[in-house]
N, CA, C and O atoms as CSV, one atom per row, in Angstrom:
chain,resi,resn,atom,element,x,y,z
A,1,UNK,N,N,28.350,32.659,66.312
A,1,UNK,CA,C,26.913,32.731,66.114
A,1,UNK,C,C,26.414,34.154,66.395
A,1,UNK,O,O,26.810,34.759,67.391
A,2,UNK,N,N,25.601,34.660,65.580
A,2,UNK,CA,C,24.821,36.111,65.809
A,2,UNK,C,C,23.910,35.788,66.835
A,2,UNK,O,O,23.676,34.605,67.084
A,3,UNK,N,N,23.386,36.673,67.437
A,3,UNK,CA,C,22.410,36.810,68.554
A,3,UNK,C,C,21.087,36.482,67.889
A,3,UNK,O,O,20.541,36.817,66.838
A,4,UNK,N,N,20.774,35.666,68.952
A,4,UNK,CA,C,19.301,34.965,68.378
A,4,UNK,C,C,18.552,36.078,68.011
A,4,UNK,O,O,18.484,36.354,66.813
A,5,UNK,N,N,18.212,36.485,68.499
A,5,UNK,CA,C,16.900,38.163,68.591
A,5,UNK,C,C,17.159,38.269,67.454
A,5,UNK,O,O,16.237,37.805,66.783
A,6,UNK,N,N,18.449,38.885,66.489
A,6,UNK,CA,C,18.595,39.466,65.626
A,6,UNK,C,C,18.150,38.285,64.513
A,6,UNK,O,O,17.367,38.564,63.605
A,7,UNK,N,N,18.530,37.392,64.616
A,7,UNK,CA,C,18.057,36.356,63.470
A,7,UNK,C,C,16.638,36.238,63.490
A,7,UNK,O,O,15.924,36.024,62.510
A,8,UNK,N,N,16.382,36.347,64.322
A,8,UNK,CA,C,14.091,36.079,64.457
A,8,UNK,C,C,14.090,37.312,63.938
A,8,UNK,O,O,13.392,37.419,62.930
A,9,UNK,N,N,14.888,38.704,64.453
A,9,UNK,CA,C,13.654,39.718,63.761
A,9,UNK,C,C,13.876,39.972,62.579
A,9,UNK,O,O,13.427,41.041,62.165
A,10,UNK,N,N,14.510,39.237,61.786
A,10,UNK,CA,C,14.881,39.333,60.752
A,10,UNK,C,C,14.015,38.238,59.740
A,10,UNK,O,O,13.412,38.538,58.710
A,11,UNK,N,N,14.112,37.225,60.203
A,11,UNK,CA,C,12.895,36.337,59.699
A,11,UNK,C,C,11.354,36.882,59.940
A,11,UNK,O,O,10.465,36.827,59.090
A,12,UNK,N,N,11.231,37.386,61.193
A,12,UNK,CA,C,9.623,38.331,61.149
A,12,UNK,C,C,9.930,39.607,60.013
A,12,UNK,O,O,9.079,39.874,59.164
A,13,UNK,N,N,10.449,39.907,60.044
A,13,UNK,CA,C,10.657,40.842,58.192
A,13,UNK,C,C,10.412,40.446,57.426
A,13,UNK,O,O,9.541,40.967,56.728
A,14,UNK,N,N,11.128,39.068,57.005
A,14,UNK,CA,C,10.872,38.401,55.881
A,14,UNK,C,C,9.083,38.164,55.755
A,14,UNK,O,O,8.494,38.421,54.704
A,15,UNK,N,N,8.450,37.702,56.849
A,15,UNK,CA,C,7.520,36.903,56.776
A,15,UNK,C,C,6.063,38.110,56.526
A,15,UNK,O,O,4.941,38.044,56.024
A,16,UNK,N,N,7.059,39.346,57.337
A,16,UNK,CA,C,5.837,40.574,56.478
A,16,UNK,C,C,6.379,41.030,55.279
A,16,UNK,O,O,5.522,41.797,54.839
A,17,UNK,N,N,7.522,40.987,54.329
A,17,UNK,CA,C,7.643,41.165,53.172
A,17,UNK,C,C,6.910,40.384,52.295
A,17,UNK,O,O,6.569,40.619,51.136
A,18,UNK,N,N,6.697,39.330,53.074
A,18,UNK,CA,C,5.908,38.174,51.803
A,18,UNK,C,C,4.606,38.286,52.174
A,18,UNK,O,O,3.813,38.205,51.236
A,19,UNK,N,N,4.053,38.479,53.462
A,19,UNK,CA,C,2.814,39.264,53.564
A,19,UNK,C,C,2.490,40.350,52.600
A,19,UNK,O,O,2.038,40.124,51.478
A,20,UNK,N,N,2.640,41.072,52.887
A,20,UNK,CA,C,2.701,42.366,52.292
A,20,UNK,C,C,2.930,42.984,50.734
A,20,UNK,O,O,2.597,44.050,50.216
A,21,UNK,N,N,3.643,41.829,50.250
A,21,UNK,CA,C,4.280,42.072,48.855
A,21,UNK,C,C,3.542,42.290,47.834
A,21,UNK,O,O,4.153,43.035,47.068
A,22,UNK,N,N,2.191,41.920,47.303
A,22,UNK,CA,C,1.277,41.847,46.519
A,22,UNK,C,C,0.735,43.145,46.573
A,22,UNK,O,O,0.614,43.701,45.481
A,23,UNK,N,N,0.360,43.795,47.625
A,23,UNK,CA,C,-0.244,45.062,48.165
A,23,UNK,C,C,0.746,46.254,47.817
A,23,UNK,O,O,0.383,47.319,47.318
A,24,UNK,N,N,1.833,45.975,48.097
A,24,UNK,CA,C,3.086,46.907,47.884
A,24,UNK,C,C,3.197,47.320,46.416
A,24,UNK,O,O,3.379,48.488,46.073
A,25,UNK,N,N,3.075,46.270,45.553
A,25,UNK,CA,C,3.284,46.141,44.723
A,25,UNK,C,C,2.523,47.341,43.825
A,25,UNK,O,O,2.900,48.268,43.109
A,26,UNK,N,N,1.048,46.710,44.339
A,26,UNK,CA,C,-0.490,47.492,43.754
A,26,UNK,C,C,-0.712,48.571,43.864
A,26,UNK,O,O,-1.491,49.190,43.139
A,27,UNK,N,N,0.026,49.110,44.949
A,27,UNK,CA,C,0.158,50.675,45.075
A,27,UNK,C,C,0.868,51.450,44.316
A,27,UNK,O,O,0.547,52.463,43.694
A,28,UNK,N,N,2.509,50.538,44.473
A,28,UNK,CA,C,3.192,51.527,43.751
A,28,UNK,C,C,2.836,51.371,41.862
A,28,UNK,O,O,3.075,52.306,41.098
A,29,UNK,N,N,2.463,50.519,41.559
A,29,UNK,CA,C,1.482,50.559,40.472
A,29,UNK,C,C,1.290,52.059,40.206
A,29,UNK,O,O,1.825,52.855,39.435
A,30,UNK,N,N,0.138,52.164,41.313
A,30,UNK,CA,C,-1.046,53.187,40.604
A,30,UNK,C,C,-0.301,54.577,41.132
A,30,UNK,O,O,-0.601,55.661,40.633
A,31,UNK,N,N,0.646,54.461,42.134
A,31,UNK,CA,C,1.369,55.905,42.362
A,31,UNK,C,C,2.800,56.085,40.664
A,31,UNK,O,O,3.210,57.209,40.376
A,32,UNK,N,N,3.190,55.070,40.005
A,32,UNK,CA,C,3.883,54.983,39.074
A,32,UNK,C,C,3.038,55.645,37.747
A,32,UNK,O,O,3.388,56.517,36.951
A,33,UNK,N,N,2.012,55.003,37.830
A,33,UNK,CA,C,0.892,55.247,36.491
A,33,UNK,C,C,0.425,56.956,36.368
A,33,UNK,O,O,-0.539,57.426,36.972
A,34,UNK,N,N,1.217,57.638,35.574
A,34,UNK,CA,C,1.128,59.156,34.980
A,34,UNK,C,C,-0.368,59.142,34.489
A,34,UNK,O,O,-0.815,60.269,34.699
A,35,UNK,N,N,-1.297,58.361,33.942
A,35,UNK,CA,C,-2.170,58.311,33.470
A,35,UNK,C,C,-3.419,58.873,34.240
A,35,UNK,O,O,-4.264,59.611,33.733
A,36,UNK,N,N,-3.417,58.409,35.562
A,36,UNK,CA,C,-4.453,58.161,36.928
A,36,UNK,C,C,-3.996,59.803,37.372
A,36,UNK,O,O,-2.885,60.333,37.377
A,37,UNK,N,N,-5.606,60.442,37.802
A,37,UNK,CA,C,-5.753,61.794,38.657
A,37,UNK,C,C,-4.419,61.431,39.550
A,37,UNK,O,O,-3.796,60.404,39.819
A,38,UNK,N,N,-4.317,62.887,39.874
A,38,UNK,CA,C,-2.986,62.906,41.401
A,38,UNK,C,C,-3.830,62.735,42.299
A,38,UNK,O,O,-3.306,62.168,43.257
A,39,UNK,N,N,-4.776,62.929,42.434
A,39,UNK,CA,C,-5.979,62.788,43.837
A,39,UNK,C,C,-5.482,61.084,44.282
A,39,UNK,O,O,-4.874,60.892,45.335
A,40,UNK,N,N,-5.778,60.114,43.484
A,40,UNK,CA,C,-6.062,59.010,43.666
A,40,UNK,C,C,-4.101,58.670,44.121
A,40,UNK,O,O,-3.790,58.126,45.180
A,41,UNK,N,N,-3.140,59.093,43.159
A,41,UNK,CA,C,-1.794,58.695,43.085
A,41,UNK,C,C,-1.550,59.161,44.604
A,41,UNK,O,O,-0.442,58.823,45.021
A,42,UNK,N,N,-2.243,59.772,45.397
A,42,UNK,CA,C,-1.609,60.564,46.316
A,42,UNK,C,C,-2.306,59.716,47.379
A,42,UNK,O,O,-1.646,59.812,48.415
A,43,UNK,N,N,-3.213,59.039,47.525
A,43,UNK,CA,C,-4.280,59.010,47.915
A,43,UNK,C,C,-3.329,57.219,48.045
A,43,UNK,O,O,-3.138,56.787,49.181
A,44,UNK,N,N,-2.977,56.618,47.170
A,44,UNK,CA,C,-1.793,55.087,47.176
A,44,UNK,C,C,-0.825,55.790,47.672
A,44,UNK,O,O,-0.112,55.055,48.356
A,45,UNK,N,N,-0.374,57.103,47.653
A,45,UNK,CA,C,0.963,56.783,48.788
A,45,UNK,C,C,0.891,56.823,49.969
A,45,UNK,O,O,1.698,56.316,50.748
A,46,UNK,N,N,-0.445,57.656,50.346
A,46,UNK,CA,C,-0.587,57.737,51.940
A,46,UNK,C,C,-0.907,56.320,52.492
A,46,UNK,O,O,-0.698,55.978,53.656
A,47,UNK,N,N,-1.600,55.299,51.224
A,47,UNK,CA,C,-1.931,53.947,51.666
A,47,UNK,C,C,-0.874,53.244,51.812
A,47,UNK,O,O,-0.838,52.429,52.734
A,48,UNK,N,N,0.227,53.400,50.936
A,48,UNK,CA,C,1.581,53.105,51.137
A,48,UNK,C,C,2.406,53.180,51.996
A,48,UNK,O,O,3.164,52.245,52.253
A,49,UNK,N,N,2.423,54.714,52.830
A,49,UNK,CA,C,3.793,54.224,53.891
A,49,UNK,C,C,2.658,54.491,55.106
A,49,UNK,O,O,2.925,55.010,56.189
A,50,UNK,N,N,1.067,53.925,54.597
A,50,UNK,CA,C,0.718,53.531,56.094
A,50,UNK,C,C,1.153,52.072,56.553
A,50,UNK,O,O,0.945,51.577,57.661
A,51,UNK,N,N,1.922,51.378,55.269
A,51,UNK,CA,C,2.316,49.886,56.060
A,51,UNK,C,C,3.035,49.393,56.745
A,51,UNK,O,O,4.147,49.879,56.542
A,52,UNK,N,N,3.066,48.451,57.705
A,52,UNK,CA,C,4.396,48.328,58.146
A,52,UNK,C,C,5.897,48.999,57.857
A,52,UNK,O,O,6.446,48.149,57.156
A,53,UNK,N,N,6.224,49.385,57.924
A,53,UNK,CA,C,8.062,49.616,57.501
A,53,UNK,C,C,8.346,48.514,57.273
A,53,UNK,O,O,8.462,48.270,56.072
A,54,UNK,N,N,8.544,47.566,58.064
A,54,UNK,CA,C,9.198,46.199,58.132
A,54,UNK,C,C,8.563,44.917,56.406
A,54,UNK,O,O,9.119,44.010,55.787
A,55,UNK,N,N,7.236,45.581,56.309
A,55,UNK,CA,C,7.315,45.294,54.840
A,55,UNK,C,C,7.721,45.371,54.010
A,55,UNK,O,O,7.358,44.645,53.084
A,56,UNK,N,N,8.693,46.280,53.862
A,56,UNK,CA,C,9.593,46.572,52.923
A,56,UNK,C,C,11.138,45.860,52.542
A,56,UNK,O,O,12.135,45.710,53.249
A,57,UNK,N,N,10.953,45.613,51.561
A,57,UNK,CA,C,12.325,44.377,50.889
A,57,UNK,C,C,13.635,45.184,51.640
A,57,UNK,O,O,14.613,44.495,51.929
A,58,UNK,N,N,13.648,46.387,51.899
A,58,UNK,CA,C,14.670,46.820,51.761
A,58,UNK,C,C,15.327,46.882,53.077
A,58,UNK,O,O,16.363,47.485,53.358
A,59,UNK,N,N,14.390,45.996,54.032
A,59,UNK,CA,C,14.573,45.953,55.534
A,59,UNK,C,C,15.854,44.849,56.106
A,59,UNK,O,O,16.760,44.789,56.938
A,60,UNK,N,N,15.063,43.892,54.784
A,60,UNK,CA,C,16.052,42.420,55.272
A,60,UNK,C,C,17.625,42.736,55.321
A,60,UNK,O,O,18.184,43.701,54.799
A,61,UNK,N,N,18.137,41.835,55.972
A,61,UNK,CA,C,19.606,41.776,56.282
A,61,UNK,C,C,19.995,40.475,55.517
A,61,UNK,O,O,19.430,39.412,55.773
A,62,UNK,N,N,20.941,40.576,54.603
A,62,UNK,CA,C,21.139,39.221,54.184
A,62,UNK,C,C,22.094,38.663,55.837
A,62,UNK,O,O,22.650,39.193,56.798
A,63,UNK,N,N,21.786,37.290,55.309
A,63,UNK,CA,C,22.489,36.840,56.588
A,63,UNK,C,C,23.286,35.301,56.844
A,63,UNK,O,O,22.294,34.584,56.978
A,64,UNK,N,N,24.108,34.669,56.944
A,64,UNK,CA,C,24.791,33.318,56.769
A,64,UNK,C,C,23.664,32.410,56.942
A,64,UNK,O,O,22.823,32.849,57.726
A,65,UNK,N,N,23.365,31.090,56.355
A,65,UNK,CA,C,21.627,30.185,57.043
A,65,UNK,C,C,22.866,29.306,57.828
A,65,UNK,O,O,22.311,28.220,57.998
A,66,UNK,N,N,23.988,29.205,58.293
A,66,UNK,CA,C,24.507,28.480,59.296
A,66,UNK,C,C,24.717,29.089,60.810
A,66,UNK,O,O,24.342,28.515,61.833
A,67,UNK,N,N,25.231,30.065,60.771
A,67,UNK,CA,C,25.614,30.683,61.516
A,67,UNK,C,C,24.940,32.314,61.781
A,67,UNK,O,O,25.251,32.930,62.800
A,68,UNK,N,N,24.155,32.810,60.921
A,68,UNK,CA,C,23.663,33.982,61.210
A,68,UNK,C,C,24.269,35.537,61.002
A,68,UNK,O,O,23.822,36.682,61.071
A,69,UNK,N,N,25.501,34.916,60.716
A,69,UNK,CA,C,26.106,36.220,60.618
A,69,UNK,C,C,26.222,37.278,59.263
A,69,UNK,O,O,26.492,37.047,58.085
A,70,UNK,N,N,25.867,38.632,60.043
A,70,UNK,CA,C,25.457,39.632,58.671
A,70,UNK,C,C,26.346,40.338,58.101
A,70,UNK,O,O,25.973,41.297,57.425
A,71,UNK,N,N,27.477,40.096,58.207
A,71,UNK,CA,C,28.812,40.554,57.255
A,71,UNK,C,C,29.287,39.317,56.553
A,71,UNK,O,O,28.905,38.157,56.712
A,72,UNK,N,N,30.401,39.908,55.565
A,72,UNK,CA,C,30.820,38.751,54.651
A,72,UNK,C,C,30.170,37.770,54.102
A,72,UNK,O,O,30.437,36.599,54.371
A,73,UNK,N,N,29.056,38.188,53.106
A,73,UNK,CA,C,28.012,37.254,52.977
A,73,UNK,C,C,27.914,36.886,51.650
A,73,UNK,O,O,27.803,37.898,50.958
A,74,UNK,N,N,27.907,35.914,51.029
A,74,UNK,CA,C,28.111,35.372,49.429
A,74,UNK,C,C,26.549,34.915,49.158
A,74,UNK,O,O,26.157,33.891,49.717
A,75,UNK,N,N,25.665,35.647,48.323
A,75,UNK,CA,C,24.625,35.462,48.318
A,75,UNK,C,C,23.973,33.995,47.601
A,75,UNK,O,O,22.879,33.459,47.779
A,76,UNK,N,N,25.348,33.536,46.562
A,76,UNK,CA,C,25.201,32.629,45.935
A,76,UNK,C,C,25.126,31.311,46.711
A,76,UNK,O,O,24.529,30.293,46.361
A,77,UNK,N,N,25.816,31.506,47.793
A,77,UNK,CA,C,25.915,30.055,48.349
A,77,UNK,C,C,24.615,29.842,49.684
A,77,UNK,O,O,24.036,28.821,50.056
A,78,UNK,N,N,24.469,31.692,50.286
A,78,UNK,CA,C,23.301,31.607,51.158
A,78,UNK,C,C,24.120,31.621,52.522
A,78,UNK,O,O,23.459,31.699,53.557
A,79,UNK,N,N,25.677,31.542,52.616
A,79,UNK,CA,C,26.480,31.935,53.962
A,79,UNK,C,C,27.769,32.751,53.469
A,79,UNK,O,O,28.271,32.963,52.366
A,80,UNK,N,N,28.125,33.171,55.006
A,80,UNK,CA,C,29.257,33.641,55.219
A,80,UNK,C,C,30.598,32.944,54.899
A,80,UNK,O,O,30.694,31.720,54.813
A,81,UNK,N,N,31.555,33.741,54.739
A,81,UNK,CA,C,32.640,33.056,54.288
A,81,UNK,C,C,33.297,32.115,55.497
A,81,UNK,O,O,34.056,31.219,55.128
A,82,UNK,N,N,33.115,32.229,56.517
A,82,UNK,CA,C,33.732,31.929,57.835
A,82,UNK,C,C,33.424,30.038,57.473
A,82,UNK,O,O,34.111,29.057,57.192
A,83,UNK,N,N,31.529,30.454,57.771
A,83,UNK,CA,C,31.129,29.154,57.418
A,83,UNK,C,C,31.498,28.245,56.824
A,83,UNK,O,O,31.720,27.075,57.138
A,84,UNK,N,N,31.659,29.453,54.844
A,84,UNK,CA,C,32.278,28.480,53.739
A,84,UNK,C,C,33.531,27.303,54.318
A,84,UNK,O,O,33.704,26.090,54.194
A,85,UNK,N,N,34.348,28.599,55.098
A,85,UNK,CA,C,35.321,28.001,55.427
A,85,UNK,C,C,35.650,26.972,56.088
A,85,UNK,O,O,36.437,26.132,55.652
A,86,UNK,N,N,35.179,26.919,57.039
A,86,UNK,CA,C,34.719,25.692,57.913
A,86,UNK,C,C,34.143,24.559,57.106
A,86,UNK,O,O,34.641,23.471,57.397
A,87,UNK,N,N,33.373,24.539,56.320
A,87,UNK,CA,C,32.369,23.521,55.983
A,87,UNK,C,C,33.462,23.179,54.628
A,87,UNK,O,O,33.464,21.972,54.385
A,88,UNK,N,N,34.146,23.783,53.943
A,88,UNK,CA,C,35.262,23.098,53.025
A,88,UNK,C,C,36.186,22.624,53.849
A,88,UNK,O,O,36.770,21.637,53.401
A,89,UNK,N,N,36.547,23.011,54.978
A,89,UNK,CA,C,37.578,22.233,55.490
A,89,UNK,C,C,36.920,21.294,56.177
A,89,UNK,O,O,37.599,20.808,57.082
A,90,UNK,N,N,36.163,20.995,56.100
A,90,UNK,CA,C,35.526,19.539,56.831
A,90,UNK,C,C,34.861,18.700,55.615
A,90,UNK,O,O,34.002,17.835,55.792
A,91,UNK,N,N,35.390,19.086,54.332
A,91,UNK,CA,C,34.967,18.349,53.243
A,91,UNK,C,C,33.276,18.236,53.010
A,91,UNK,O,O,32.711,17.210,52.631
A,92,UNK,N,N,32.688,19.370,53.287
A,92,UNK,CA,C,31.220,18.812,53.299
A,92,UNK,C,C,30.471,19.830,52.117
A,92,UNK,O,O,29.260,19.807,51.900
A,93,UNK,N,N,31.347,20.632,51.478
A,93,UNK,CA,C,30.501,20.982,50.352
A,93,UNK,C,C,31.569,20.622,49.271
A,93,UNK,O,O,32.781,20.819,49.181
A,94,UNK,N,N,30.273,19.786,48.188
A,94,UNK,CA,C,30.755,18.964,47.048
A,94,UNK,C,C,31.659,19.905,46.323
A,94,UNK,O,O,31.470,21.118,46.418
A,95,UNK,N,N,32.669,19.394,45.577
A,95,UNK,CA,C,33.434,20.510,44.213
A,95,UNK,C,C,34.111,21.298,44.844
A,95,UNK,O,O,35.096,21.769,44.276
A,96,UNK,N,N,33.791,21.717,46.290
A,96,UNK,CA,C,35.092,22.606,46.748
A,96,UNK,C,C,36.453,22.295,46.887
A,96,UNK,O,O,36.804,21.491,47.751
A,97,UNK,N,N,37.176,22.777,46.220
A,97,UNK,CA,C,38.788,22.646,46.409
A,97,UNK,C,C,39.413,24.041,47.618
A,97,UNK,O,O,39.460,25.271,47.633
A,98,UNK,N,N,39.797,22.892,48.495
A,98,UNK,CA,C,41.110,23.926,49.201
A,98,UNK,C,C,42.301,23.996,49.300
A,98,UNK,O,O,42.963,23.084,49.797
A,99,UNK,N,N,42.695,24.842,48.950
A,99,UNK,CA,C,44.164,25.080,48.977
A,99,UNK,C,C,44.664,25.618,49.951
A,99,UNK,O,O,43.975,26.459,50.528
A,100,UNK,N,N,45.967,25.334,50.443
A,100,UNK,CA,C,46.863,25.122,51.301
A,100,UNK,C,C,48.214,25.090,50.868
A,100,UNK,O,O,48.630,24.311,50.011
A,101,UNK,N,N,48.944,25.995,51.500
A,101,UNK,CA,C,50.317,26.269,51.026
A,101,UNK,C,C,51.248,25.958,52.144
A,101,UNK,O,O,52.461,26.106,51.997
Protein backbone atom coordinates (compact mmCIF):
# COMPACT_ATOMS: atom_id res chain seq x y z
CA UNK A 1 0.00 0.00 0.00
CA UNK A 2 1.29 3.68 -0.80
CA UNK A 3 1.20 6.11 2.01
CA UNK A 4 -2.06 7.50 2.74
CA UNK A 5 -0.95 11.34 2.52
CA UNK A 6 0.21 10.67 -0.88
CA UNK A 7 -3.09 9.19 -2.13
CA UNK A 8 -5.32 12.24 -0.54
CA UNK A 9 -2.98 14.74 -2.02
CA UNK A 10 -3.41 13.44 -4.99
CA UNK A 11 -7.15 13.21 -5.00
CA UNK A 12 -7.11 17.07 -3.61
CA UNK A 13 -5.41 17.65 -7.20
CA UNK A 14 -7.80 15.96 -8.86
CA UNK A 15 -10.64 17.78 -7.16
CA UNK A 16 -8.89 21.31 -8.09
CA UNK A 17 -8.31 20.12 -11.66
CA UNK A 18 -11.99 19.69 -12.01
CA UNK A 19 -12.45 22.87 -10.13
CA UNK A 20 -10.50 24.78 -12.08
CA UNK A 21 -10.77 23.24 -15.54
CA UNK A 22 -13.33 25.45 -17.29
CA UNK A 23 -11.29 28.63 -16.27
CA UNK A 24 -8.03 27.05 -17.46
CA UNK A 25 -9.38 26.35 -20.34
CA UNK A 26 -10.80 30.15 -21.05
CA UNK A 27 -7.62 31.57 -20.64
CA UNK A 28 -5.58 29.60 -22.55
CA UNK A 29 -8.23 30.30 -25.22
CA UNK A 30 -7.64 33.90 -25.36
CA UNK A 31 -3.67 33.64 -24.67
CA UNK A 32 -3.84 30.98 -27.97
CA UNK A 33 -6.09 33.46 -30.08
CA UNK A 34 -3.38 35.56 -32.51
CA UNK A 35 -6.36 37.66 -33.28
CA UNK A 36 -6.83 39.50 -29.59
CA UNK A 37 -4.32 42.76 -28.62
CA UNK A 38 -1.10 41.28 -26.65
CA UNK A 39 -2.24 43.68 -23.85
CA UNK A 40 -5.23 41.49 -23.09
CA UNK A 41 -3.16 37.86 -24.19
CA UNK A 42 -0.72 38.91 -21.57
CA UNK A 43 -3.01 40.18 -19.27
CA UNK A 44 -4.78 35.82 -19.40
CA UNK A 45 -1.44 34.67 -18.66
CA UNK A 46 -0.73 36.57 -15.64
CA UNK A 47 -4.48 35.38 -14.80
CA UNK A 48 -3.24 32.05 -15.61
CA UNK A 49 -0.34 31.02 -13.55
CA UNK A 50 -2.03 33.13 -10.83
CA UNK A 51 -3.91 29.68 -10.22
CA UNK A 52 -3.32 27.14 -8.14
CA UNK A 53 -0.39 24.95 -9.60
CA UNK A 54 -2.17 22.02 -8.34
CA UNK A 55 -4.87 22.89 -11.01
CA UNK A 56 -3.11 21.77 -13.48
CA UNK A 57 -3.78 18.21 -15.30
CA UNK A 58 -0.30 17.81 -15.39
CA UNK A 59 0.03 17.48 -11.55
CA UNK A 60 -1.89 14.18 -11.16
CA UNK A 61 -0.05 10.98 -10.55
CA UNK A 62 -1.70 8.16 -12.18
CA UNK A 63 -2.07 5.73 -9.49
CA UNK A 64 -3.39 1.79 -8.80
CA UNK A 65 -7.54 2.46 -7.33
CA UNK A 66 -6.55 -0.80 -5.17
CA UNK A 67 -3.60 -0.31 -3.73
CA UNK A 68 -2.29 3.21 -4.54
CA UNK A 69 0.67 2.57 -6.00
CA UNK A 70 2.37 5.07 -8.59
CA UNK A 71 4.62 2.89 -10.66
CA UNK A 72 3.67 0.13 -13.01
CA UNK A 73 0.43 1.44 -13.86
CA UNK A 74 -1.94 0.14 -16.82
CA UNK A 75 -4.20 2.96 -17.41
CA UNK A 76 -6.70 0.74 -19.10
CA UNK A 77 -7.59 -1.30 -16.26
CA UNK A 78 -7.13 1.80 -13.56
CA UNK A 79 -4.25 -0.47 -11.41
CA UNK A 80 -0.99 -1.65 -11.01
CA UNK A 81 0.27 -4.74 -12.26
CA UNK A 82 1.02 -6.18 -8.74
CA UNK A 83 -2.73 -5.76 -8.10
CA UNK A 84 -3.60 -7.19 -11.63
CA UNK A 85 -1.74 -9.87 -10.34
CA UNK A 86 -3.16 -10.69 -7.31
CA UNK A 87 -6.72 -10.16 -8.30
CA UNK A 88 -6.20 -12.81 -11.45
CA UNK A 89 -4.83 -15.12 -9.22
CA UNK A 90 -7.71 -15.04 -6.98
CA UNK A 91 -9.94 -15.40 -10.06
CA UNK A 92 -11.74 -12.12 -9.58
CA UNK A 93 -11.32 -10.33 -12.82
CA UNK A 94 -13.64 -11.83 -15.55
CA UNK A 95 -11.70 -13.14 -19.03
CA UNK A 96 -8.42 -13.15 -17.34
CA UNK A 97 -6.35 -16.10 -18.21
CA UNK A 98 -3.24 -17.12 -16.17
CA UNK A 99 -0.65 -18.89 -17.10
CA UNK A 100 1.59 -20.96 -15.27
CA UNK A 101 4.39 -23.06 -16.31
Amino acid sequence: MAKVSAVEKNKKRQKLVDQYAEKRAALKAIIKDQDKPIEERFKAQLQLSALPRNSSKTRIRNRCDVTGRPRAYYRKLKMSRIALRELGNNGQIPGLVKSSW
